[in-house]
PyMOL Python script that loads the backbone (N, CA, C, O; Angstrom):
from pymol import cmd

cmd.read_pdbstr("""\
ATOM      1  N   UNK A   1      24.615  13.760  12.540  1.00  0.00           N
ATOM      2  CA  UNK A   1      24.179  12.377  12.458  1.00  0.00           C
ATOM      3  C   UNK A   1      23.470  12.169  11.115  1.00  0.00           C
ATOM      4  O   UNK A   1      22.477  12.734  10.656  1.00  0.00           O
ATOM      5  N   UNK A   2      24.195  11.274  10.646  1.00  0.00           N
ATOM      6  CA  UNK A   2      23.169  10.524   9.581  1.00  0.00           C
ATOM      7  C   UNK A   2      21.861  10.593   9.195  1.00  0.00           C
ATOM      8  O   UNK A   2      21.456  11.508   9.912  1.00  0.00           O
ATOM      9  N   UNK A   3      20.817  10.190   8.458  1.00  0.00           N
ATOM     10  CA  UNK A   3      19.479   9.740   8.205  1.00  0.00           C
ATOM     11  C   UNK A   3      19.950   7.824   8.745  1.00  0.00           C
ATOM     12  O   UNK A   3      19.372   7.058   9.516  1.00  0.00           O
ATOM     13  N   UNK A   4      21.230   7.650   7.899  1.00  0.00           N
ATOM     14  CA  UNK A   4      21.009   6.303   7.896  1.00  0.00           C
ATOM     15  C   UNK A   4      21.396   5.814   9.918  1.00  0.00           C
ATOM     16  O   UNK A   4      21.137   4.726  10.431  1.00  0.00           O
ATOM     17  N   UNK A   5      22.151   7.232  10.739  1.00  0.00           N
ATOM     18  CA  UNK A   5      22.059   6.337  11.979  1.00  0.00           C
ATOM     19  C   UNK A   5      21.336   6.694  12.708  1.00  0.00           C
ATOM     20  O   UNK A   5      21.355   6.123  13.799  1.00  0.00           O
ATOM     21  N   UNK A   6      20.460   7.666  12.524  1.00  0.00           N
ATOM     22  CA  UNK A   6      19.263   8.119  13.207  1.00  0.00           C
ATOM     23  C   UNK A   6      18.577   7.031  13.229  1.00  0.00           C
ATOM     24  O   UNK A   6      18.062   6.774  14.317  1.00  0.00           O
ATOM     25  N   UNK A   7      18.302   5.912  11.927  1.00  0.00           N
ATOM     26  CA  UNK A   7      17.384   5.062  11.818  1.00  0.00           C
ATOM     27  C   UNK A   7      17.646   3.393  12.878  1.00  0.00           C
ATOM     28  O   UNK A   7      16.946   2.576  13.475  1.00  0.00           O
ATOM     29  N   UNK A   8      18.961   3.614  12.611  1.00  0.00           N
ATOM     30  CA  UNK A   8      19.793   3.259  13.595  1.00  0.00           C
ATOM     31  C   UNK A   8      19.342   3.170  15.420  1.00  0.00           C
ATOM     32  O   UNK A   8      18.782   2.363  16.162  1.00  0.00           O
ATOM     33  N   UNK A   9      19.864   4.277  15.512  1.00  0.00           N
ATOM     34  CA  UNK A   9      19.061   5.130  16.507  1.00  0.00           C
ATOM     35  C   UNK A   9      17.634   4.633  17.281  1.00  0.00           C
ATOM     36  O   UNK A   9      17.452   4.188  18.415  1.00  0.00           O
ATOM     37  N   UNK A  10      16.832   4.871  16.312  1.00  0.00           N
ATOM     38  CA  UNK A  10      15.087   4.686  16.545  1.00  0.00           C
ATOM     39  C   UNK A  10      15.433   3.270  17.399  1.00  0.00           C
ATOM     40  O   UNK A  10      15.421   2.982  18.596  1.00  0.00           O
ATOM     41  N   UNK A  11      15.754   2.522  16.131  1.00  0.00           N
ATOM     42  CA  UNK A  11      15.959   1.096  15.935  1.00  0.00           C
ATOM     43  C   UNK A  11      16.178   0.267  17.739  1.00  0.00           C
ATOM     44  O   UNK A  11      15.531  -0.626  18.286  1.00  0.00           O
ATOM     45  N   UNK A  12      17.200   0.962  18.136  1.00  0.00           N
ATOM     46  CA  UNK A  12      17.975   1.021  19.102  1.00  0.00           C
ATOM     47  C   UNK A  12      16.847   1.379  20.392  1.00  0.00           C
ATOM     48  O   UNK A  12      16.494   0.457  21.127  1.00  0.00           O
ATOM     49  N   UNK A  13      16.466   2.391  20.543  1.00  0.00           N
ATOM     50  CA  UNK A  13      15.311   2.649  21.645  1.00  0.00           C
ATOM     51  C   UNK A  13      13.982   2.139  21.434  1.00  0.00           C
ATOM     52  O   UNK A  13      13.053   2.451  22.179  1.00  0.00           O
ATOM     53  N   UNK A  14      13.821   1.179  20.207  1.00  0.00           N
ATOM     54  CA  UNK A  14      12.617   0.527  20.405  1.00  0.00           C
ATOM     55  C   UNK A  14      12.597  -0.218  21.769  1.00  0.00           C
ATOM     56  O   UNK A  14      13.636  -0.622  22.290  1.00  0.00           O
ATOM     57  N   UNK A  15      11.237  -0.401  22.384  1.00  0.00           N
ATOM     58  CA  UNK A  15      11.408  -1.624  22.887  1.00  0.00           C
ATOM     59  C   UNK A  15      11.460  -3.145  22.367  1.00  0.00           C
ATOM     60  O   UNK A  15      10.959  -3.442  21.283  1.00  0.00           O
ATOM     61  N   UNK A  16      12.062  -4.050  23.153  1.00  0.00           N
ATOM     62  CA  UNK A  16      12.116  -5.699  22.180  1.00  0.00           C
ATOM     63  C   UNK A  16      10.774  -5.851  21.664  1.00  0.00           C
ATOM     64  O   UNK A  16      10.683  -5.923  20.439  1.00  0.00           O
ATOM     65  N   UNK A  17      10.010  -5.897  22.158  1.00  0.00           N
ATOM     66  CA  UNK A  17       8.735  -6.135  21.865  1.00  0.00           C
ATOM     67  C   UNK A  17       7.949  -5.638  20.822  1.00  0.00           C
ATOM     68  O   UNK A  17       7.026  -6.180  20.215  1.00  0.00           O
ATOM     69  N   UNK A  18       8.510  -4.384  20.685  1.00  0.00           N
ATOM     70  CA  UNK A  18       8.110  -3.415  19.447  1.00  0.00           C
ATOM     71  C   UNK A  18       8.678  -3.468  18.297  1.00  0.00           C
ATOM     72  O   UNK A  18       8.291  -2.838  17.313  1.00  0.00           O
ATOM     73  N   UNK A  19       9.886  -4.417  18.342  1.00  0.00           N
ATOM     74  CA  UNK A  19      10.347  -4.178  17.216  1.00  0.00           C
ATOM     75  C   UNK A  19       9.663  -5.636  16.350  1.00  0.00           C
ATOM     76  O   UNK A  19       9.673  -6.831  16.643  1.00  0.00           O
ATOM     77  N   UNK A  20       9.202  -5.014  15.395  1.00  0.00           N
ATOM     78  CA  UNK A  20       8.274  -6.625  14.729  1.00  0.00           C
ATOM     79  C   UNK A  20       8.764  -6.951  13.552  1.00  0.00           C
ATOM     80  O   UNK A  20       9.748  -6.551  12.930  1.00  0.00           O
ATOM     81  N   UNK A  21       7.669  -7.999  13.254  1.00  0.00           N
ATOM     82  CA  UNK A  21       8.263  -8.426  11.326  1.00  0.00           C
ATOM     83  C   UNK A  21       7.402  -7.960  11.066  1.00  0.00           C
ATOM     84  O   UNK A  21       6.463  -8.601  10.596  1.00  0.00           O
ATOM     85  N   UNK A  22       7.342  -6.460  11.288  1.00  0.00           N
ATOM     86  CA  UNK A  22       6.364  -5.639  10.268  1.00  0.00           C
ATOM     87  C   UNK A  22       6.981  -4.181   9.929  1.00  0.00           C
ATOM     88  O   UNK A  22       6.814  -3.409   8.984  1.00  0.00           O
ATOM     89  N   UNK A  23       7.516  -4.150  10.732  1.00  0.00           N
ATOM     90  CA  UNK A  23       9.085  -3.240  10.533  1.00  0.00           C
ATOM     91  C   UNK A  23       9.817  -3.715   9.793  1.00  0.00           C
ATOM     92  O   UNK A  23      10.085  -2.996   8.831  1.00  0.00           O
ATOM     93  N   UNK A  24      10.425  -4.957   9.832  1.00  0.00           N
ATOM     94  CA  UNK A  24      11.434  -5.610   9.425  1.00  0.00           C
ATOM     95  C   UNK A  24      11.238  -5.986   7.778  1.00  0.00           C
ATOM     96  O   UNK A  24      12.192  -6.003   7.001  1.00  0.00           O
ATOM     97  N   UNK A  25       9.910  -6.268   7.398  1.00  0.00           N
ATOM     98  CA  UNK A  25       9.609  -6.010   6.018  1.00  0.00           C
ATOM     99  C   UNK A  25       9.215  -5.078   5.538  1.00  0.00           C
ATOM    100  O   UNK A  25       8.792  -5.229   4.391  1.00  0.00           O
ATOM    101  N   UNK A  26       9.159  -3.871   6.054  1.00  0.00           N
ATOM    102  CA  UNK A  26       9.419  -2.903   5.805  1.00  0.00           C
ATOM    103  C   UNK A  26      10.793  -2.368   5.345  1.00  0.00           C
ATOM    104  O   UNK A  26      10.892  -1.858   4.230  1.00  0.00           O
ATOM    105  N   UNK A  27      11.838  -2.468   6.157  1.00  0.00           N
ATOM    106  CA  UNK A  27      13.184  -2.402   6.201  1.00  0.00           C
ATOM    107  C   UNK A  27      13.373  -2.907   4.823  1.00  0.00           C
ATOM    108  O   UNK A  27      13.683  -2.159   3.896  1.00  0.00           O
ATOM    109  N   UNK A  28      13.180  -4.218   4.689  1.00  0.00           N
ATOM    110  CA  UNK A  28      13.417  -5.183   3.504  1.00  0.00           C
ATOM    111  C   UNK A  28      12.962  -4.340   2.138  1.00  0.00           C
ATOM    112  O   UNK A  28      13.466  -4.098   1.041  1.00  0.00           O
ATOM    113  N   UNK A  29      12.090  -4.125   2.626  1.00  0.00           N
ATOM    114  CA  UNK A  29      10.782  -3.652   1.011  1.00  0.00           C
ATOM    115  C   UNK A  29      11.977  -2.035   0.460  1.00  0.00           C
ATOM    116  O   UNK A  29      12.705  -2.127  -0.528  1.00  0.00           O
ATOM    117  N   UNK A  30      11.921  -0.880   1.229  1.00  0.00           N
ATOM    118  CA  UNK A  30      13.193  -0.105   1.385  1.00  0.00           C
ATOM    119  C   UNK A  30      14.325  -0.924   0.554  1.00  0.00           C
ATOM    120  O   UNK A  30      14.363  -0.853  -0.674  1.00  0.00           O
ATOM    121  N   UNK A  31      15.024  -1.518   1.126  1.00  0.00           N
ATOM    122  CA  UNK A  31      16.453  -2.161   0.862  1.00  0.00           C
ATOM    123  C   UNK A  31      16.338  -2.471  -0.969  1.00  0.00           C
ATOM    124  O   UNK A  31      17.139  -2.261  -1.880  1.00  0.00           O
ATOM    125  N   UNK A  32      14.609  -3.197  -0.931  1.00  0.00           N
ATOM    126  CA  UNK A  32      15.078  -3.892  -2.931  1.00  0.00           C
ATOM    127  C   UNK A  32      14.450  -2.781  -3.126  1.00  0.00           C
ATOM    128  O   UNK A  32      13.555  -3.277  -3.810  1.00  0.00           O
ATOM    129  N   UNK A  33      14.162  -1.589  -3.083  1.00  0.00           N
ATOM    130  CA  UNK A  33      13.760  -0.503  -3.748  1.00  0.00           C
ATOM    131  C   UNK A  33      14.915   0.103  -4.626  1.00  0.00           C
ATOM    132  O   UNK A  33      14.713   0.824  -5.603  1.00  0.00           O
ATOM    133  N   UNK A  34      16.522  -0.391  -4.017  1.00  0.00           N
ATOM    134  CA  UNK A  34      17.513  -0.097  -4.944  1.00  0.00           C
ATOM    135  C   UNK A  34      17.566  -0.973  -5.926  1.00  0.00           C
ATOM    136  O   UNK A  34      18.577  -0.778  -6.600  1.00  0.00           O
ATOM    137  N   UNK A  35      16.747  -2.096  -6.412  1.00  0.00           N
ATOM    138  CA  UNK A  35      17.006  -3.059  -7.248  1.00  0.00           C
ATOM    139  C   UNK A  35      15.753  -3.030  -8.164  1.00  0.00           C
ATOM    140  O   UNK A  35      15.877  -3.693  -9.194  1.00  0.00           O
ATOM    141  N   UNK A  36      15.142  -2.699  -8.073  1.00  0.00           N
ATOM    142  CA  UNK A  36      13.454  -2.485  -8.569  1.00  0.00           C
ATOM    143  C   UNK A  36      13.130  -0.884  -8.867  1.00  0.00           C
ATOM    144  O   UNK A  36      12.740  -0.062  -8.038  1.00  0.00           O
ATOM    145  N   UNK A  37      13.355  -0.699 -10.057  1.00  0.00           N
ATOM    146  CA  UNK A  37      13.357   0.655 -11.145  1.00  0.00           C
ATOM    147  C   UNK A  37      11.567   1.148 -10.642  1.00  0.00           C
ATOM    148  O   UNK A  37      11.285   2.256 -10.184  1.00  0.00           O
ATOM    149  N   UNK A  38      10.575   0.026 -10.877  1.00  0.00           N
ATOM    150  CA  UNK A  38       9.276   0.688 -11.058  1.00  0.00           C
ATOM    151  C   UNK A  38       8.864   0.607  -9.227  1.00  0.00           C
ATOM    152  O   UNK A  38       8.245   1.545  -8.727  1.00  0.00           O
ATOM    153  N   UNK A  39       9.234  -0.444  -8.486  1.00  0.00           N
ATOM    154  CA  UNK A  39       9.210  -0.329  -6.974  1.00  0.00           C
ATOM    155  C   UNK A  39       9.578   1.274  -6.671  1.00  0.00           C
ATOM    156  O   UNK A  39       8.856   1.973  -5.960  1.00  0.00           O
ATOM    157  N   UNK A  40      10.738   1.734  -7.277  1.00  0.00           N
ATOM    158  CA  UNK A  40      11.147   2.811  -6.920  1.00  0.00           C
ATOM    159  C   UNK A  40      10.821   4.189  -7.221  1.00  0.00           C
ATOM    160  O   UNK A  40      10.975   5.211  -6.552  1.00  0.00           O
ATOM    161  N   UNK A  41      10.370   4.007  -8.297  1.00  0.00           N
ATOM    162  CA  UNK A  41       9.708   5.141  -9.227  1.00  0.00           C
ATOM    163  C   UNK A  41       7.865   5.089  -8.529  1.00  0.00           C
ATOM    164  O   UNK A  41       7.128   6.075  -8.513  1.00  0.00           O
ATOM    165  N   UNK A  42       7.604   4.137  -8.183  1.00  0.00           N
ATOM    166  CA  UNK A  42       6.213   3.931  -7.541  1.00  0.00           C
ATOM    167  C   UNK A  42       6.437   4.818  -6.396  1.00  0.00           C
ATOM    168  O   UNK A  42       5.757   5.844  -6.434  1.00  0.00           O
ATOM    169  N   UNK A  43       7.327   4.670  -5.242  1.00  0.00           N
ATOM    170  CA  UNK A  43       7.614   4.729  -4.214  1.00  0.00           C
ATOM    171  C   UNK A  43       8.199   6.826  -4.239  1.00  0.00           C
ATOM    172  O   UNK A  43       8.006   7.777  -3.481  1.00  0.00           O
ATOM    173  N   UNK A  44       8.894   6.631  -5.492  1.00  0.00           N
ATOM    174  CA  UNK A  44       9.350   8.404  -5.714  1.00  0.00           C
ATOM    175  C   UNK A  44       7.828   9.067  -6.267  1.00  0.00           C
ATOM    176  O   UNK A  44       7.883  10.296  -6.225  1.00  0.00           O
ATOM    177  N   UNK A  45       6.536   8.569  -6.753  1.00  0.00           N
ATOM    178  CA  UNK A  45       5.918   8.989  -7.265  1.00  0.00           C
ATOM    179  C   UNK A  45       4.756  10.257  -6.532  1.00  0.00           C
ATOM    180  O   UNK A  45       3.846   9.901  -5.784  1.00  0.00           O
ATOM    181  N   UNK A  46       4.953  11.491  -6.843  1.00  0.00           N
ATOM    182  CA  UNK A  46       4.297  12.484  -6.105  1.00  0.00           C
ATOM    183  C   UNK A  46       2.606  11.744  -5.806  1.00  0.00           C
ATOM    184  O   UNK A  46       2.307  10.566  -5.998  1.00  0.00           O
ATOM    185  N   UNK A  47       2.072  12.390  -5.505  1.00  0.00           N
ATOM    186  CA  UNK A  47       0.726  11.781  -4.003  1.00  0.00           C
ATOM    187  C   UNK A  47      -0.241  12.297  -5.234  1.00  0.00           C
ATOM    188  O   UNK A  47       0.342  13.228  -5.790  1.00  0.00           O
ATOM    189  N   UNK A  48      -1.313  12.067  -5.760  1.00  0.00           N
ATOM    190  CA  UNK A  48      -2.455  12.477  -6.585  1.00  0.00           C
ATOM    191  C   UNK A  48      -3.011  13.645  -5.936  1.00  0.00           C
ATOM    192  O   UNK A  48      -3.716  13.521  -4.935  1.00  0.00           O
ATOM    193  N   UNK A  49      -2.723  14.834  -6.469  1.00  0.00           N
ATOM    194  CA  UNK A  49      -3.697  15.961  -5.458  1.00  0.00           C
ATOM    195  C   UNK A  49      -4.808  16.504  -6.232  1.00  0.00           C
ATOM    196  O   UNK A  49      -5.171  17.625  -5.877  1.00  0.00           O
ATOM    197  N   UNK A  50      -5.385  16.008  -7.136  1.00  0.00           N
ATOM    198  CA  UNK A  50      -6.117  16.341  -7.793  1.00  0.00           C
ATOM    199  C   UNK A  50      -7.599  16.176  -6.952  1.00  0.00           C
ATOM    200  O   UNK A  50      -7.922  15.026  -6.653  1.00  0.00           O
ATOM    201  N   UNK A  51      -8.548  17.350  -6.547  1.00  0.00           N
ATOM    202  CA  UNK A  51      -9.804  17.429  -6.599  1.00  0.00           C
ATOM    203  C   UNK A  51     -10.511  16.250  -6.785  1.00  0.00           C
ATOM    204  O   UNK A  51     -10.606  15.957  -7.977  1.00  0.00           O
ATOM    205  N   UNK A  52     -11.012  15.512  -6.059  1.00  0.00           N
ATOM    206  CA  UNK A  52     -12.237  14.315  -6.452  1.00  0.00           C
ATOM    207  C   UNK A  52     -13.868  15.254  -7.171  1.00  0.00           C
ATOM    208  O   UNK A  52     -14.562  16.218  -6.847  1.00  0.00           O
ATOM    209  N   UNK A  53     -13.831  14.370  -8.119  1.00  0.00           N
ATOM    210  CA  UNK A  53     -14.929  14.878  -8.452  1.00  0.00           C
ATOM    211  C   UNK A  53     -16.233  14.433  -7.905  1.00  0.00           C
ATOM    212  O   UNK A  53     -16.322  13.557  -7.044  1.00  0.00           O
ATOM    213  N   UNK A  54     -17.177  15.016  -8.392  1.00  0.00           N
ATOM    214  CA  UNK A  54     -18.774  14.383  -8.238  1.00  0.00           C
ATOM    215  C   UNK A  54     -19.115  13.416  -8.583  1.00  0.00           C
ATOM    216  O   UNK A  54     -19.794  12.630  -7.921  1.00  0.00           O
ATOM    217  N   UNK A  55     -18.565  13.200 -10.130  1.00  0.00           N
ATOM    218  CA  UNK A  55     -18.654  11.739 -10.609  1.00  0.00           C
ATOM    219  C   UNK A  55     -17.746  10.402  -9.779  1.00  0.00           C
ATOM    220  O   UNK A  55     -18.183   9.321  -9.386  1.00  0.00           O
ATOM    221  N   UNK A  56     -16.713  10.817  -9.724  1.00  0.00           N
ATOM    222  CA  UNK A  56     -16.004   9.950  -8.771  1.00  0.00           C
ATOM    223  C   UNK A  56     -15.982   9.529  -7.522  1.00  0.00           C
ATOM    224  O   UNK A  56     -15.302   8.644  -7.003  1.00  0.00           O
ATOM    225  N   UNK A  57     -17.286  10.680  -6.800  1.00  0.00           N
ATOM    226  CA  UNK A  57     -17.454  10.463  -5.361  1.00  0.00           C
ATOM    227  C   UNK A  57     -18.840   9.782  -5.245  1.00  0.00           C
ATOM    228  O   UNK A  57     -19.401   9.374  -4.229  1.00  0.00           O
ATOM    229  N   UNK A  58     -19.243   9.758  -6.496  1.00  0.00           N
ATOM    230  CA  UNK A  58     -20.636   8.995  -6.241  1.00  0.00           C
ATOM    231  C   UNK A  58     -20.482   7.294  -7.277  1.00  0.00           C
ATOM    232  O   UNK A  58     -21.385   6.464  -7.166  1.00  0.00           O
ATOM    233  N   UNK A  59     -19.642   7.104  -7.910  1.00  0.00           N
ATOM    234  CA  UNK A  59     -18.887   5.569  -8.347  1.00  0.00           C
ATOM    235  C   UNK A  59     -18.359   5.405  -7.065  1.00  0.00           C
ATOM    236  O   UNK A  59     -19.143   4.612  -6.544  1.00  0.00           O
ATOM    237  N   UNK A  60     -17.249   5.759  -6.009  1.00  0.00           N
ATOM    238  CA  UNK A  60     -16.816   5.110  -5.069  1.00  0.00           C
ATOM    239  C   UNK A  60     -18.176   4.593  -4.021  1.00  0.00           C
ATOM    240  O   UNK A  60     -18.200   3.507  -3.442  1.00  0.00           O
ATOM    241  N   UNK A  61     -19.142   5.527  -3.955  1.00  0.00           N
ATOM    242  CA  UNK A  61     -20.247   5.550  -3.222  1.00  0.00           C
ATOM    243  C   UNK A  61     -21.025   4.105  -3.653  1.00  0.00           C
ATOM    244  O   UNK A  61     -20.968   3.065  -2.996  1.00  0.00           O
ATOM    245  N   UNK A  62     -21.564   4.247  -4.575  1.00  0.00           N
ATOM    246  CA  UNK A  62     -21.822   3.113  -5.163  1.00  0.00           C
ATOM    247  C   UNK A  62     -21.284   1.798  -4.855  1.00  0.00           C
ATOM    248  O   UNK A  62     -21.872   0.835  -4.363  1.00  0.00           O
ATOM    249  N   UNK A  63     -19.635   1.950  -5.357  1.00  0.00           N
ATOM    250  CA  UNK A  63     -18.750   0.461  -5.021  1.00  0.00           C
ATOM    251  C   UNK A  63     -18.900   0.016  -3.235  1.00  0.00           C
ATOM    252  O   UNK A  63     -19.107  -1.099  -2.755  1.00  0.00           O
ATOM    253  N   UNK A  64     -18.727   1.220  -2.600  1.00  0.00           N
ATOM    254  CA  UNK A  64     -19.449   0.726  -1.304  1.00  0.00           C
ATOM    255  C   UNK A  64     -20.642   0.542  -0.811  1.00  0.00           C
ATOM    256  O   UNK A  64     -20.754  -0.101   0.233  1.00  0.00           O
ATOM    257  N   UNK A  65     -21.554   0.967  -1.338  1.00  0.00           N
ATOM    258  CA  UNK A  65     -23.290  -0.242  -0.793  1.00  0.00           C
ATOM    259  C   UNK A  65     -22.754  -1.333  -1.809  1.00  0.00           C
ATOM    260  O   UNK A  65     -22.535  -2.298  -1.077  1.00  0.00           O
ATOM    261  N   UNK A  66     -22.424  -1.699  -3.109  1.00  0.00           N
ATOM    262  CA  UNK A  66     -22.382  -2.752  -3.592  1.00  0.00           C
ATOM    263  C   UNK A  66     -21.695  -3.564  -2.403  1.00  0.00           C
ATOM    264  O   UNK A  66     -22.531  -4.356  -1.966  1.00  0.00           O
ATOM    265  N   UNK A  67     -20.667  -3.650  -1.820  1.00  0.00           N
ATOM    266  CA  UNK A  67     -19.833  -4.067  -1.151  1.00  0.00           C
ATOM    267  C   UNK A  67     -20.546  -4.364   0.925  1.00  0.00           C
ATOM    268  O   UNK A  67     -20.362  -5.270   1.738  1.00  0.00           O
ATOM    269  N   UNK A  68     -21.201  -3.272   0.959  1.00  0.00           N
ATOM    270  CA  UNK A  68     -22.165  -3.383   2.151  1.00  0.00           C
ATOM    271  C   UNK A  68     -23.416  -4.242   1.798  1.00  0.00           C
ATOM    272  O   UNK A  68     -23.888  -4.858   2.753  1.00  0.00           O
ATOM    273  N   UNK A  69     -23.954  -4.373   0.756  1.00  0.00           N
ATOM    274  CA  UNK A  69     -24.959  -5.439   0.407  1.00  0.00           C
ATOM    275  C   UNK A  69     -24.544  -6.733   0.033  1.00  0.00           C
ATOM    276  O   UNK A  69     -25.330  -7.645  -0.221  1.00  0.00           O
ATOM    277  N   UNK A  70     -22.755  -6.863  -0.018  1.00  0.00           N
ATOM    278  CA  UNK A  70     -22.543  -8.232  -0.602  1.00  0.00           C
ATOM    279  C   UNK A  70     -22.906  -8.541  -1.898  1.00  0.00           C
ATOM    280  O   UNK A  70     -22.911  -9.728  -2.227  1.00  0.00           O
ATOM    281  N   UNK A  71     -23.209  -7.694  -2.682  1.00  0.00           N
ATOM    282  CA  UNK A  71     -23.087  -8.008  -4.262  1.00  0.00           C
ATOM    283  C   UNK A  71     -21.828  -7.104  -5.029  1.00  0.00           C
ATOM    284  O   UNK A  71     -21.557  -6.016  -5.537  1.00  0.00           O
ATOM    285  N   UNK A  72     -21.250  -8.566  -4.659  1.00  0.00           N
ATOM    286  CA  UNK A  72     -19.523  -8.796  -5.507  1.00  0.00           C
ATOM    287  C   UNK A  72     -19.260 -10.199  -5.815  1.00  0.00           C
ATOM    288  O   UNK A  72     -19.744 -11.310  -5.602  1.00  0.00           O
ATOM    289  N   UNK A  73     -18.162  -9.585  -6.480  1.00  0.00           N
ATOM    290  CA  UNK A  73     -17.543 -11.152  -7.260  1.00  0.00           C
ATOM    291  C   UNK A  73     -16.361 -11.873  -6.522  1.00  0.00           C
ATOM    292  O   UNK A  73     -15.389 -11.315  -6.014  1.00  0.00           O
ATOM    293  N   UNK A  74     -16.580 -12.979  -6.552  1.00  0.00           N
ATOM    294  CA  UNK A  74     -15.401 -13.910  -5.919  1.00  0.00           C
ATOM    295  C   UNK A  74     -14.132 -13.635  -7.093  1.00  0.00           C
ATOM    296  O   UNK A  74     -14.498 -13.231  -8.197  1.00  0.00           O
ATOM    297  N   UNK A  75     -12.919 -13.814  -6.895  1.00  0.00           N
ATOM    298  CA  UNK A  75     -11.825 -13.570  -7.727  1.00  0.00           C
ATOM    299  C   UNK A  75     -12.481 -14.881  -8.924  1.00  0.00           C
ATOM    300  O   UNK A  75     -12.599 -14.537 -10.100  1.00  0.00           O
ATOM    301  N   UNK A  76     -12.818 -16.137  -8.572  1.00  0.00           N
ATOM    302  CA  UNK A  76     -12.964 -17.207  -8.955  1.00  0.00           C
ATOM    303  C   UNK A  76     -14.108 -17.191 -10.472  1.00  0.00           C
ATOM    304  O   UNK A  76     -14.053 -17.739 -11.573  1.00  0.00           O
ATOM    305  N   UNK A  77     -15.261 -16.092  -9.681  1.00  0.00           N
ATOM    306  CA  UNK A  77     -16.514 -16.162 -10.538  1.00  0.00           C
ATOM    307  C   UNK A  77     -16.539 -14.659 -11.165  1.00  0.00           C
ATOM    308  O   UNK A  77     -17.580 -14.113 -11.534  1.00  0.00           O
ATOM    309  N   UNK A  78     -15.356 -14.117 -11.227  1.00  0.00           N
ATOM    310  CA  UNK A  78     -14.788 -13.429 -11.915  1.00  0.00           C
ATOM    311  C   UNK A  78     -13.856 -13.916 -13.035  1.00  0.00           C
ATOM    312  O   UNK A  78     -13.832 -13.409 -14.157  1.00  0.00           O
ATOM    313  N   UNK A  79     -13.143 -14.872 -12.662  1.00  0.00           N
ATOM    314  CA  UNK A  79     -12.454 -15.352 -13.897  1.00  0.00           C
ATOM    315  C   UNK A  79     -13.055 -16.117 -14.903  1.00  0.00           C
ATOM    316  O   UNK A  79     -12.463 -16.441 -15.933  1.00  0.00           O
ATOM    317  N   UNK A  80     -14.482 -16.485 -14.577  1.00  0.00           N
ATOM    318  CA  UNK A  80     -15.232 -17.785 -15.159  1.00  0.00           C
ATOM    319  C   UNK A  80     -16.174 -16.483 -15.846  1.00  0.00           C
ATOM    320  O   UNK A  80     -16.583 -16.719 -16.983  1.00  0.00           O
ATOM    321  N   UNK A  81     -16.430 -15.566 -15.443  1.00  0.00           N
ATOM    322  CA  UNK A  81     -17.347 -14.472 -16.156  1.00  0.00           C
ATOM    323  C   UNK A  81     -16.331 -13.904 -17.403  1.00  0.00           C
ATOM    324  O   UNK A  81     -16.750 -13.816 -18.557  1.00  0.00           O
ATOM    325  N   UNK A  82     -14.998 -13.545 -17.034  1.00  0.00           N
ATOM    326  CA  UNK A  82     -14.420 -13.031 -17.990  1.00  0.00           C
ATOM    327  C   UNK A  82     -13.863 -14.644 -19.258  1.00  0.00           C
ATOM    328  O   UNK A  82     -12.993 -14.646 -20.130  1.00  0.00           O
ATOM    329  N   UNK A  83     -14.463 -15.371 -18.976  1.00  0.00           N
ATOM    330  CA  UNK A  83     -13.290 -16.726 -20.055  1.00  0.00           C
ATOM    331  C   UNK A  83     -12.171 -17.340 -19.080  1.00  0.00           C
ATOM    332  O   UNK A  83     -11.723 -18.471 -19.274  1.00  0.00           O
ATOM    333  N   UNK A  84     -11.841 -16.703 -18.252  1.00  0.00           N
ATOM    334  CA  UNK A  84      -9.874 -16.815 -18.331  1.00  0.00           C
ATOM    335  C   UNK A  84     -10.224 -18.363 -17.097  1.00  0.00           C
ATOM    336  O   UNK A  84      -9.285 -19.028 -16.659  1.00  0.00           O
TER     337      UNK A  84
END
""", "prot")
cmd.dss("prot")
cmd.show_as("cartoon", "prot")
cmd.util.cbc("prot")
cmd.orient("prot")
């Protein structure tokens, strides 16, 4: 059997109910991955396994109390801070 009728397959023993439009754009997103060079190359791109550092675990740390205290920027008063 296939990959492509295995998927088939799945497809097939879902229940109705299970099968959603969240699958289904999924399916879709898949499908233009043959039409979209960097979609695809994103999508072929190996997983980052690189070690987090100290410095990097204490900036993410940071971005989250900023974010638990509510001091952030609206997309809006972000664009008015940068000019644009």
């Amino acid at each position: 059997m296939t990959v492509k009728e295995r998927l088939h397959q799945l497809i097939e023993d879902l229940p109705e109910g299970q099968v959603t439009e969240a699958a289904e754009r999924a399916l879709l997103q898949l499908r233009g991955l043959a039409d979209d060079p960097v979609l695809r190359a994103l999508m072929n791109a190996p997983l980052d396994d690189e070690p987090e550092t100290d410095q990097e675990r204490a900036l993410v740390a940071e971005g989250l109390a900023d974010l638990e205290r509510g001091d952030i920027l609206s997309d809006e008063e972000l664009r008015r801070e940068l000019g644009l």
